[in-house]
TIMI-220179 format. One record per atom (N, C-alpha, C): residue number from 1; x, y, z; atom name; residue in three letters; chain. Coordinates in pm, whole numbers, always signed. Example, Ala and Ser with C-alpha at 12.3 -4.5 7.8 and 13.67 -1.06 7.14 Angstrom:
residues 2
    nr        u        v        w   atom   rest   kette
     1    +1319     -569     +780      N    ala       A
     1    +1230     -450     +780     CA    ala       A
     1    +1320     -330     +780      C    ala       A
     2    +1285     -225     +708      N    ser       A
     2    +1367     -106     +714     CA    ser       A
     2    +1290       +3     +787      C    ser       A
***
This chain:
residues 95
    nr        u        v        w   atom   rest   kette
     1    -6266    +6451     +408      N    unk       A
     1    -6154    +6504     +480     CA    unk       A
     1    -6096    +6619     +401      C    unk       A
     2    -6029    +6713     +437      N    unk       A
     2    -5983    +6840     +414     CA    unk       A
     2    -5827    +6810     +419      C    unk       A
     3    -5784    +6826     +316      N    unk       A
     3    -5612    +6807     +277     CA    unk       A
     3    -5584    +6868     +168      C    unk       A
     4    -5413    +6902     +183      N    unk       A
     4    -5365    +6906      +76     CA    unk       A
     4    -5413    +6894      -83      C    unk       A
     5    -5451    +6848      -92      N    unk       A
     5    -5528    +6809     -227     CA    unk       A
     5    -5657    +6877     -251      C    unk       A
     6    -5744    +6897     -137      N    unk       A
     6    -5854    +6942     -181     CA    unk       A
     6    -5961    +6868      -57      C    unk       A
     7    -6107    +6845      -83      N    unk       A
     7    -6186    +6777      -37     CA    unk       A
     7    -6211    +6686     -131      C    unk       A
     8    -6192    +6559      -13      N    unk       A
     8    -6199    +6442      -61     CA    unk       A
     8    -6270    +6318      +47      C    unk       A
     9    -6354    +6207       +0      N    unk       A
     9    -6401    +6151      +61     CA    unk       A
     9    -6360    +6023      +58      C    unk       A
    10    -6317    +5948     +181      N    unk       A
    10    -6262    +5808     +201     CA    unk       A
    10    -6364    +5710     +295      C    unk       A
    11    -6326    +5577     +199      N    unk       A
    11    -6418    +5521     +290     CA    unk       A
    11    -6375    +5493     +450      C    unk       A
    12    -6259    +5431     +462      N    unk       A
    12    -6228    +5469     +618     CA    unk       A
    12    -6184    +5578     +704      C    unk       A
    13    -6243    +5620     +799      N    unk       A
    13    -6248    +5718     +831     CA    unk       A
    13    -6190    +5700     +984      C    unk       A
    14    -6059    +5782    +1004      N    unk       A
    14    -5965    +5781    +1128     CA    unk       A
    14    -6002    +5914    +1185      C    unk       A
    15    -5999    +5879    +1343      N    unk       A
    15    -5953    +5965    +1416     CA    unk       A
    15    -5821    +6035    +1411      C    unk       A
    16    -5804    +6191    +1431      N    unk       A
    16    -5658    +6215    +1458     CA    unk       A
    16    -5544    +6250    +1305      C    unk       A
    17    -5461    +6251    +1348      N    unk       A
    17    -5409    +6271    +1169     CA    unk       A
    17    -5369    +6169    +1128      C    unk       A
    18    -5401    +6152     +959      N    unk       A
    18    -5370    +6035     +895     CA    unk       A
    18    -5279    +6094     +767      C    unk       A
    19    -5281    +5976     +740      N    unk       A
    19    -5183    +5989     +569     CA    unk       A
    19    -5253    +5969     +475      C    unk       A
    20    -5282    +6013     +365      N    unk       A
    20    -5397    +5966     +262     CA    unk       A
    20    -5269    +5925     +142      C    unk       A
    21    -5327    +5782      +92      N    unk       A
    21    -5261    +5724      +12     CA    unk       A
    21    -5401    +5669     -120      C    unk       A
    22    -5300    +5710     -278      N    unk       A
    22    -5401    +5713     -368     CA    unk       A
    22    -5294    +5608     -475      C    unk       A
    23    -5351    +5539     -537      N    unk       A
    23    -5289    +5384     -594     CA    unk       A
    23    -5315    +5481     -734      C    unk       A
    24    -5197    +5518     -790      N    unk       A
    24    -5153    +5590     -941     CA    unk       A
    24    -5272    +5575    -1066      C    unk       A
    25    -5305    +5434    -1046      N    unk       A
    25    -5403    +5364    -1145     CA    unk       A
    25    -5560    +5391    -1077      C    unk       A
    26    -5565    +5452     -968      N    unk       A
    26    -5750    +5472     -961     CA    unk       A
    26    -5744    +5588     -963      C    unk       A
    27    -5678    +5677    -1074      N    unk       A
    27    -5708    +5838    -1075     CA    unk       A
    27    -5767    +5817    -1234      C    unk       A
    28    -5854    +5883    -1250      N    unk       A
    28    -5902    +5853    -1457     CA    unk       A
    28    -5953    +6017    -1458      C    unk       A
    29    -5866    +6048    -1559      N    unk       A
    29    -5936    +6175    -1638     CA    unk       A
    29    -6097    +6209    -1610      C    unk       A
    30    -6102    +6291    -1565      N    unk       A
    30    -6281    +6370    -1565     CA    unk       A
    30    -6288    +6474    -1663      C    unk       A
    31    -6429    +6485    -1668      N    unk       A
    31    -6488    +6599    -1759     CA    unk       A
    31    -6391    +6750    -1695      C    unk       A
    32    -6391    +6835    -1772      N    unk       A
    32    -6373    +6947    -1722     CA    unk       A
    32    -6453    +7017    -1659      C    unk       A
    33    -6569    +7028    -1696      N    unk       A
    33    -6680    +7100    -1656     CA    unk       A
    33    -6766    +7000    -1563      C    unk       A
    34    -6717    +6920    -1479      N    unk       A
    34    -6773    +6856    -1399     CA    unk       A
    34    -6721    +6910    -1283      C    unk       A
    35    -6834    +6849    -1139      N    unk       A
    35    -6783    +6874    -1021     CA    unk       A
    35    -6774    +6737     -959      C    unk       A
    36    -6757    +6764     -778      N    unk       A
    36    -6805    +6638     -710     CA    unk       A
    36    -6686    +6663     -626      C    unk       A
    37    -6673    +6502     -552      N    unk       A
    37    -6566    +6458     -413     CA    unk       A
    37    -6473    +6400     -528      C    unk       A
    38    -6381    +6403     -443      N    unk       A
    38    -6255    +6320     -546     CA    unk       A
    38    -6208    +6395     -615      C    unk       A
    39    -6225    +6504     -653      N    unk       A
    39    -6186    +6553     -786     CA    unk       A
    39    -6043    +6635     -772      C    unk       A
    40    -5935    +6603     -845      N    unk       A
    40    -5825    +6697     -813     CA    unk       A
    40    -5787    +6735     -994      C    unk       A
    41    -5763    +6904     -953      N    unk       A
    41    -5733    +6996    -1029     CA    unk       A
    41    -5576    +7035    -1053      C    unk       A
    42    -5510    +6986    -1161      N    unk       A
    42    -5384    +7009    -1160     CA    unk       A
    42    -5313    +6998    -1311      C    unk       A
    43    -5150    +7057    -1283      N    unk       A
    43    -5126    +7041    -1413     CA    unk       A
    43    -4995    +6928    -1411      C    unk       A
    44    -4992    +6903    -1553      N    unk       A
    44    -4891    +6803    -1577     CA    unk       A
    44    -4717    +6854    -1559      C    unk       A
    45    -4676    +6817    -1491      N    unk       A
    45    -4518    +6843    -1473     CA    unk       A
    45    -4464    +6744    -1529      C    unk       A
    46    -4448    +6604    -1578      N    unk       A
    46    -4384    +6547    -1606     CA    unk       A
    46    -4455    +6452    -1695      C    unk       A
    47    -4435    +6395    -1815      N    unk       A
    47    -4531    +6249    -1859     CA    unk       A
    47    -4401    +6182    -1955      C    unk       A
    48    -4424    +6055    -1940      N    unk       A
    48    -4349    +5939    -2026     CA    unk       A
    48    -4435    +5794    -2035      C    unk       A
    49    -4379    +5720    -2093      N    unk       A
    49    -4410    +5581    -2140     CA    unk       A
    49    -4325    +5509    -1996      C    unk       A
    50    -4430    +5401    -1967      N    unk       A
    50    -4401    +5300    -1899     CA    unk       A
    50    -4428    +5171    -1934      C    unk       A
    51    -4424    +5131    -2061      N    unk       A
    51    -4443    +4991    -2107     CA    unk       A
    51    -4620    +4991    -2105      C    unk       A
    52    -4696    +4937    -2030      N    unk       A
    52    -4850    +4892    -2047     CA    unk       A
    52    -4946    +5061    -2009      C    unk       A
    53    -4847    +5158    -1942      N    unk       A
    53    -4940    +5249    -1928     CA    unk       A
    53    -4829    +5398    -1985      C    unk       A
    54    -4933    +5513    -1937      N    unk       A
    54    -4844    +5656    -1966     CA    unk       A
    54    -4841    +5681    -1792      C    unk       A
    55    -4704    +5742    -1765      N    unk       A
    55    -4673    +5760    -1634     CA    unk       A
    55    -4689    +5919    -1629      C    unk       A
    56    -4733    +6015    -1559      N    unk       A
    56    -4758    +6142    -1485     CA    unk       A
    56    -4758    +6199    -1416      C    unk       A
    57    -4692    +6340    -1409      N    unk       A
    57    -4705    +6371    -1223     CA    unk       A
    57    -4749    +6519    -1257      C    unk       A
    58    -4833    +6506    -1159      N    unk       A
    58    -4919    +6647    -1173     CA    unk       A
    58    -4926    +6699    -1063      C    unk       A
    59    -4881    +6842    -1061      N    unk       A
    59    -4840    +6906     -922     CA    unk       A
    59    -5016    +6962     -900      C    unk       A
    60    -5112    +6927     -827      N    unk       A
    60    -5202    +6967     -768     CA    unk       A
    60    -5188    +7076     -616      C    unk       A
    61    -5204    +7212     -638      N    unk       A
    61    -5171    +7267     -528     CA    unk       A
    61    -4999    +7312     -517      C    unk       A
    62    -4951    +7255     -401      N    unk       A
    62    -4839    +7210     -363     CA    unk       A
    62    -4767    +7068     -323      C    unk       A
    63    -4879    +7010     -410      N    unk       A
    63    -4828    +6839     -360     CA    unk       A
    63    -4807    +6833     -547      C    unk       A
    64    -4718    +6705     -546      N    unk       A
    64    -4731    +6610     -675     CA    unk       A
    64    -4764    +6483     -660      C    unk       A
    65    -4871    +6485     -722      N    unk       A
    65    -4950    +6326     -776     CA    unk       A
    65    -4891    +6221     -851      C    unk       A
    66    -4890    +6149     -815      N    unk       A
    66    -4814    +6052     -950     CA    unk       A
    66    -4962    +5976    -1035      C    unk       A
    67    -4980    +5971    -1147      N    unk       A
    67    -5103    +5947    -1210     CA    unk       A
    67    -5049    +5820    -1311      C    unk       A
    68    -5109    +5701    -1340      N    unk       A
    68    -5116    +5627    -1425     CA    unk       A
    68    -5210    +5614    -1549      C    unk       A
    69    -5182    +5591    -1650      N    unk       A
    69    -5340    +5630    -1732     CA    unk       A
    69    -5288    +5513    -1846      C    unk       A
    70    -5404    +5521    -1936      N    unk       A
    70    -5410    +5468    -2045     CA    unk       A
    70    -5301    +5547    -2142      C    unk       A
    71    -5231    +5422    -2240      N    unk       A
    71    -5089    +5449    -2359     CA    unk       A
    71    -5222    +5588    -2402      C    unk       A
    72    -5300    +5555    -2462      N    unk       A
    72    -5389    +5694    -2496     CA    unk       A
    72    -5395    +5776    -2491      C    unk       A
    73    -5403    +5802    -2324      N    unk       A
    73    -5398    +5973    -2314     CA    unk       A
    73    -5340    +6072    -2379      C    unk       A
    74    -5363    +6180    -2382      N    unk       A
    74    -5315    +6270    -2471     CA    unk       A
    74    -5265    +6387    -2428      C    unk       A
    75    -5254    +6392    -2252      N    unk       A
    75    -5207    +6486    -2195     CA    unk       A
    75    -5051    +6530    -2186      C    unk       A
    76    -4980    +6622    -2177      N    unk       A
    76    -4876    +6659    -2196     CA    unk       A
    76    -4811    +6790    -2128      C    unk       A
    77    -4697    +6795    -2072      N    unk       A
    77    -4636    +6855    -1976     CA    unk       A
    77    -4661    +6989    -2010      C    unk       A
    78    -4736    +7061    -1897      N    unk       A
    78    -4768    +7173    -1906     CA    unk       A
    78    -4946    +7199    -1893      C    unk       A
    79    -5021    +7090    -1960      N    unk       A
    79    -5128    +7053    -1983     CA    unk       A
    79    -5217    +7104    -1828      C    unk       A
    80    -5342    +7178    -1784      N    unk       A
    80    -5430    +7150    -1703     CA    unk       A
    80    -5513    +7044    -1700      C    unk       A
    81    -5539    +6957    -1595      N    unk       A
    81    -5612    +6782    -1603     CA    unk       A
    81    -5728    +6836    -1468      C    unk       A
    82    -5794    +6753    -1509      N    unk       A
    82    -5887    +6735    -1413     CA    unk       A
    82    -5901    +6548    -1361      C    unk       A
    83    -5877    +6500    -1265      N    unk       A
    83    -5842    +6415    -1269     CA    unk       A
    83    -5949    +6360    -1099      C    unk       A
    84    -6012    +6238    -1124      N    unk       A
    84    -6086    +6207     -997     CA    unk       A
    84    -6102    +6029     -973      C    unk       A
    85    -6106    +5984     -838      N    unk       A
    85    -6098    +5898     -780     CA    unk       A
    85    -6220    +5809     -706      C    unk       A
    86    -6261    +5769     -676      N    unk       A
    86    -6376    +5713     -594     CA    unk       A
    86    -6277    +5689     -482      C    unk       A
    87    -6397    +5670     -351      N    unk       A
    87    -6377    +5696     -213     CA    unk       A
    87    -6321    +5572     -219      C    unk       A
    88    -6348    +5438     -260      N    unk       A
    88    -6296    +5333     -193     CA    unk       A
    88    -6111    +5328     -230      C    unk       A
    89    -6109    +5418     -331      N    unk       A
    89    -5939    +5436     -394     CA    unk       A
    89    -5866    +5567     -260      C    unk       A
    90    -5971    +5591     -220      N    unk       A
    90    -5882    +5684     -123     CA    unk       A
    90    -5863    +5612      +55      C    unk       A
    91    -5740    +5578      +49      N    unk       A
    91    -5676    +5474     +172     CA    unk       A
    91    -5633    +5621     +330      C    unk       A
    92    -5678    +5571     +411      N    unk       A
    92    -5573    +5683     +523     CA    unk       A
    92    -5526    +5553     +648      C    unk       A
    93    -5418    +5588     +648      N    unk       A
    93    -5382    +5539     +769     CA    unk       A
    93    -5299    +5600     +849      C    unk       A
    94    -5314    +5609     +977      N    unk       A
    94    -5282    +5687    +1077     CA    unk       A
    94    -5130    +5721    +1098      C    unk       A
    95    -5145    +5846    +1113      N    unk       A
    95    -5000    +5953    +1128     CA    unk       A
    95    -4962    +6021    +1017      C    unk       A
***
C-alpha cells in the first residue's frame, strides 16, 4: 500500500481507505545501506527512557512515528534512523 510513510506491505489487505496502525515495539533499527518493504526513513525528534525500553519519535516524511527500542540504542535527537517492520506488524483497518 502507498501512504504517508512510504511503501509498505500488510498482511491484510482492505478495500477502500484504511488506517495503518504500527505497535511502537515491531519497528527495529535496519542496516543503512539496506533496502526492501517496510522500511521507513526518518529522523529522531524526540528520545527518553521509559523504564524496560528507550521511547522515540521520528518524524518520517510528515508523519511522526512513535518507536520503541532496546535501553541500548544509541540513537539521539536529531539522529537519521532507518527503521523497518514486517508485514504481519503492519495492521489496517478501515477508514
Amino acid at each position: 500500500m502507498d501512504c504517508e510513510l512510504g511503501q509498505l506491505r500488510a498482511t491484510r489487505q482492505l478495500d477502500g481507505p484504511v488506517t495503518l496502525v504500527l505497535r511502537p515495539e515491531s519497528l527495529v533499527l535496519a542496516d543503512p545501506t539496506g533496502g526492501g518493504p517496510n522500511r521507513l526513513n526518518g529522523v529522531v525528534t524526540s528520545a527518553g527512557f521509559a523504564g524496560t525500553h528507550r521511547r522515540f519519535e521520528v518524524r518520517v516524511g510528515t508523519v511522526s512515528v512513535v518507536w520503541h527500542a532496546p535501553l541500548s540504542t544509541k540513537a539521539e535527537v536529531g539522529d537519521t534512523v532507518y527503521l523497518e517492520c514486517s508485514s504481519e506488524a503492519c495492521w489496517t483497518i478501515p477508514g
